[in-house]
C-alpha positions in Angstrom: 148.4 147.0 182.8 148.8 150.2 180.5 150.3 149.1 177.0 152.6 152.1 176.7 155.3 151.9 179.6 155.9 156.2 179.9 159.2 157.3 179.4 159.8 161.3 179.0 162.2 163.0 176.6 163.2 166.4 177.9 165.0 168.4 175.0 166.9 171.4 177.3 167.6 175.0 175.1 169.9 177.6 175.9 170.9 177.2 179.6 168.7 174.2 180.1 170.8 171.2 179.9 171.3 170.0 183.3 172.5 166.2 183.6 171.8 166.3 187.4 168.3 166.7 186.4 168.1 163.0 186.9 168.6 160.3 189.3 170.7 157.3 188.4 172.1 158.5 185.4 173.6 156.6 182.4 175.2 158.5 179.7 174.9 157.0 175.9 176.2 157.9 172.5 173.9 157.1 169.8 173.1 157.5 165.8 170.1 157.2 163.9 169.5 156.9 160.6 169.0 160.8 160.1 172.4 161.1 161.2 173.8 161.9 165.2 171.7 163.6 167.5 172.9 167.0 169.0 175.1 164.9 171.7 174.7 162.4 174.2 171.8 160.6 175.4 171.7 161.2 179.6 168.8 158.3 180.7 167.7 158.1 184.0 164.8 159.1 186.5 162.9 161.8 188.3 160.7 160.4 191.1 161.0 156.5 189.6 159.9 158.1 186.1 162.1 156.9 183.3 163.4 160.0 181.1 166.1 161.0 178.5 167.5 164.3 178.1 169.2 165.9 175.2 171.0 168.9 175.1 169.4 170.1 171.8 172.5 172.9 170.6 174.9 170.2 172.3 176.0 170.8 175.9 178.4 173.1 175.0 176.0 175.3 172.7 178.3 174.3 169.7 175.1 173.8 167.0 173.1 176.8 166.0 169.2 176.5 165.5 169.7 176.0 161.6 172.3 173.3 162.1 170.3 171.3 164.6 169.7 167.6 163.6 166.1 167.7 164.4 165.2 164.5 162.8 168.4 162.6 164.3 167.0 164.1 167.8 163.4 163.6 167.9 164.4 159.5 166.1 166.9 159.1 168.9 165.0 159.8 171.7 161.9 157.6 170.1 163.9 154.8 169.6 165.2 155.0 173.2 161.6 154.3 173.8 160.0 157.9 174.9 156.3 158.4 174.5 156.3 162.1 175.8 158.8 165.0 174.9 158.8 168.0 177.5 161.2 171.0 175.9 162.5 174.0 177.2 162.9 177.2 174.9 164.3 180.6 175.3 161.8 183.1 173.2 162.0 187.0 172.7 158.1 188.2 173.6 156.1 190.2 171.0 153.7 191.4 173.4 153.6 193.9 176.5 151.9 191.6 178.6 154.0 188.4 178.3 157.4 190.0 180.3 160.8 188.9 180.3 160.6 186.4 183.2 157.5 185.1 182.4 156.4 181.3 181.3 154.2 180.6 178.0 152.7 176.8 177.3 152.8 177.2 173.3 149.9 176.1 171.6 150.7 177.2 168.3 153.1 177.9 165.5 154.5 180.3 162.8 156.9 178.9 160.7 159.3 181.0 159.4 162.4 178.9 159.2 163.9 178.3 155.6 165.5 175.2 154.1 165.0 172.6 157.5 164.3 169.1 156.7 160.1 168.6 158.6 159.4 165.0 157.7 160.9 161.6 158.1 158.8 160.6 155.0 161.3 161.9 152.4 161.6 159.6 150.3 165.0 158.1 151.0 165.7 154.7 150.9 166.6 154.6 154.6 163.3 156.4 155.7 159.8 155.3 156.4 157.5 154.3 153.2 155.6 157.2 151.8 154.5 161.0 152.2 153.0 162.2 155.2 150.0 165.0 155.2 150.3 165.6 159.0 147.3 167.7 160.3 149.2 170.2 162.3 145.9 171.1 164.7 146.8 170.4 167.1 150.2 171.4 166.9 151.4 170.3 170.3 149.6 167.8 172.3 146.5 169.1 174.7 146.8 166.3 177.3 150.2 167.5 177.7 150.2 171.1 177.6 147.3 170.8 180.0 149.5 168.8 182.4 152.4 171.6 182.6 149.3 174.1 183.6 148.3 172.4 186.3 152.0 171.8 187.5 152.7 175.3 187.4 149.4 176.5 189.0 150.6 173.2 191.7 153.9 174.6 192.5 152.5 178.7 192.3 154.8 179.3 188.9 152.3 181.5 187.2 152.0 181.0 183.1 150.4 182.1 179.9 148.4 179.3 179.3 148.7 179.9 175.6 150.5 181.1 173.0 151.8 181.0 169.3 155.6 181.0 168.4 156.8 182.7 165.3 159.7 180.5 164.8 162.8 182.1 162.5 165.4 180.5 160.9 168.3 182.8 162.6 170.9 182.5 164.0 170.8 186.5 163.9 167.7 187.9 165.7 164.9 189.8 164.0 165.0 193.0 162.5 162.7 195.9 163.8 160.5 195.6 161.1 160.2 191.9 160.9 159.7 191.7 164.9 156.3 194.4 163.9 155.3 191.9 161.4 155.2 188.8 163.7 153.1 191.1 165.7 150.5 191.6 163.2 150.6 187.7 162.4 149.4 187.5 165.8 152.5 185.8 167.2 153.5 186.0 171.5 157.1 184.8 171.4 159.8 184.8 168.6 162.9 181.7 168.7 164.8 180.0 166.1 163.7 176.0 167.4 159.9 175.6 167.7 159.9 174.2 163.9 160.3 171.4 162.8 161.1 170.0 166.5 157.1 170.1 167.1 156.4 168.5 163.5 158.7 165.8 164.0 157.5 164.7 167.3 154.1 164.7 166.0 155.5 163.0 163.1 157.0 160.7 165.8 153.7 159.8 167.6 155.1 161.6 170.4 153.0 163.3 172.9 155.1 167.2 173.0 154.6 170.1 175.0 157.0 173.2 175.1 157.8 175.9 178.1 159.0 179.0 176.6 160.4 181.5 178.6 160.7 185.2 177.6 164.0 187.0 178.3 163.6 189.5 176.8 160.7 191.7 174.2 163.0 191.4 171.0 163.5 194.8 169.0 159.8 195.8 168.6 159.6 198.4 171.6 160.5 202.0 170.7 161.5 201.7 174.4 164.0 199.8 176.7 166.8 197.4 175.9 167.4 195.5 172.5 167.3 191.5 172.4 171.2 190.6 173.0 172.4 187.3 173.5 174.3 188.5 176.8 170.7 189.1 178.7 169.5 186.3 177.3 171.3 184.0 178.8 171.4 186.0 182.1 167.8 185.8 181.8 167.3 182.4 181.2 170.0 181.5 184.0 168.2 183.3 186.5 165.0 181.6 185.5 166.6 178.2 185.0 165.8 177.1 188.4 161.7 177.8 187.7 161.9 176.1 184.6 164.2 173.2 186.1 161.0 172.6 188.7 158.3 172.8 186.4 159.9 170.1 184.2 160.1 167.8 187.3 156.5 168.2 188.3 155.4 167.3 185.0 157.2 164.4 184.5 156.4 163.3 187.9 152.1 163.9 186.7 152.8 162.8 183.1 154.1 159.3 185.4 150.5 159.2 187.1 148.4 158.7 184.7 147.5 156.6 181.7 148.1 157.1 178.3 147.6 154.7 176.2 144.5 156.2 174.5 146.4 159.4 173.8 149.0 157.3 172.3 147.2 155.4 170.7 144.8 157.9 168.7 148.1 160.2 168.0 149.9 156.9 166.3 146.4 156.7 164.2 146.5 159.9 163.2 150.4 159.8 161.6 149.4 156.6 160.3 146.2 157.6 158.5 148.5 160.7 156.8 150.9 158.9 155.2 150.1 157.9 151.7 152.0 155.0 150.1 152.6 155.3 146.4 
């Protein structure tokens, strides 16, 4: 009998939001005590494998990446009892290789955000005791990411198996000389959500992996089109269906297997951060 009952989180981005994702579907408004999520929980199934999904700009695309409620999301959807949290993201891509279209499993970070609230540990009366030093490597968890691989290599989706995500604050897009920079850091995509929704599911003792699709190569090319919000989201529509599958399979593996070890040493690690005064 495995100790930690699976239950999968999916946080949809732009033009990811799909309530008919999921079989017998409930719909439930919650709050936390970080405040109201981004909107509605939708619970339900996929293949007998219990999952919530959030729509995390709201399902209208009301909320722009500053203005996101990480906390409130990531503490909803732990408290509705999720062990695992499979996102979606649109991303600009900083390299030639990785073209619009294509799928990266992020494996790393760049945070470039400003001002957005990374910890639950802050020190208010309503939080969780202490400060929390979270080792941030790994940034998202292996087991996971290694799962969505395998699922996309399964259903003949090919991916970038790794990559690191300079995450802006936004909600403009980069400027020429800013998307060159994040170049020379080394980053492979560019969005405006990666950070802190990957802290605070670590944070969270949840088990996060993140499918990033590239629309589009940003403003770094001296050639072809300019990152605009129109062929983004054309992009991402015409992609959604790929992305849509993917998800599925991996919650359907993540369902498979055991994983109360991983749980288990993740919860360790949070707990061994924090330091109580």
């Amino acid at each position: 009998m495995m100790a930690h009952q699976v239950k999968v989180g999916i946080i949809g981005g732009s033009g990811l939001d799909n309530p008919d994702l999921l079989k017998n579907r409930t719909e439930r408004k919650v709050t936390t005590i970080f405040g109201d999520p981004s909107d509605i929980l939708v619970e339900g199934d996929i293949d007998g494998i219990p999952c919530v999904l959030l729509a995390r700009h709201g399902r209208n695309h009301s909320i722009m990446p500053g203005n996101v409620n990480y906390r409130a999301n990531v503490w909803a959807l732990k408290e509705a009892g999720c062990t695992h949290l499979v996102v979606s993201t649109a991303t600009g891509s900083l390299q030639e290789e990785v073209k619009p279209g294509d799928i990266v499993i992020l494996d790393n970070f760049i945070d470039r955000t400003s001002g957005r609230k990374q910890t639950f540990y802050d020190g208010e009366k309503k939080s969780p005791a202490g400060v929390c030093h979270l080792p941030m490597e790994p940034a998202f968890c292996a087991r996971t990411r290694n799962i969505v691989i395998n699922a996309a290599e399964g259903l003949g989706i090919p991916v970038h198996k790794t990559g690191t995500v300079v995450a802006i604050e936004g909600p403009r897009f980069g400027s020429k000389a800013e998307s060159n920079m994040h170049r020379m850091f080394g980053g492979t995509v560019v969005n405006m959500t990666t950070v802190p929704e990957v802290v605070l599911a670590k944070e969270a003792g949840l088990c996060y992996a993140a499918i990033a699709l590239a629309t589009d190569y940003d403003c770094w090319r001296s050639t072809g089109d300019k990152v605009c919000v129109t062929d983004v989201l054309a992009m991402f529509k015409k992609n959604v269906d790929k992305v849509t599958k993917l998800i599925m399979a991996v919650v359907i593996r993540i369902g498979r297997e055991n994983w109360d070890e991983t749980i288990t040493e993740l919860r360790k690690t949070v707990k061994d951060s924090v330091m109580l005064h």
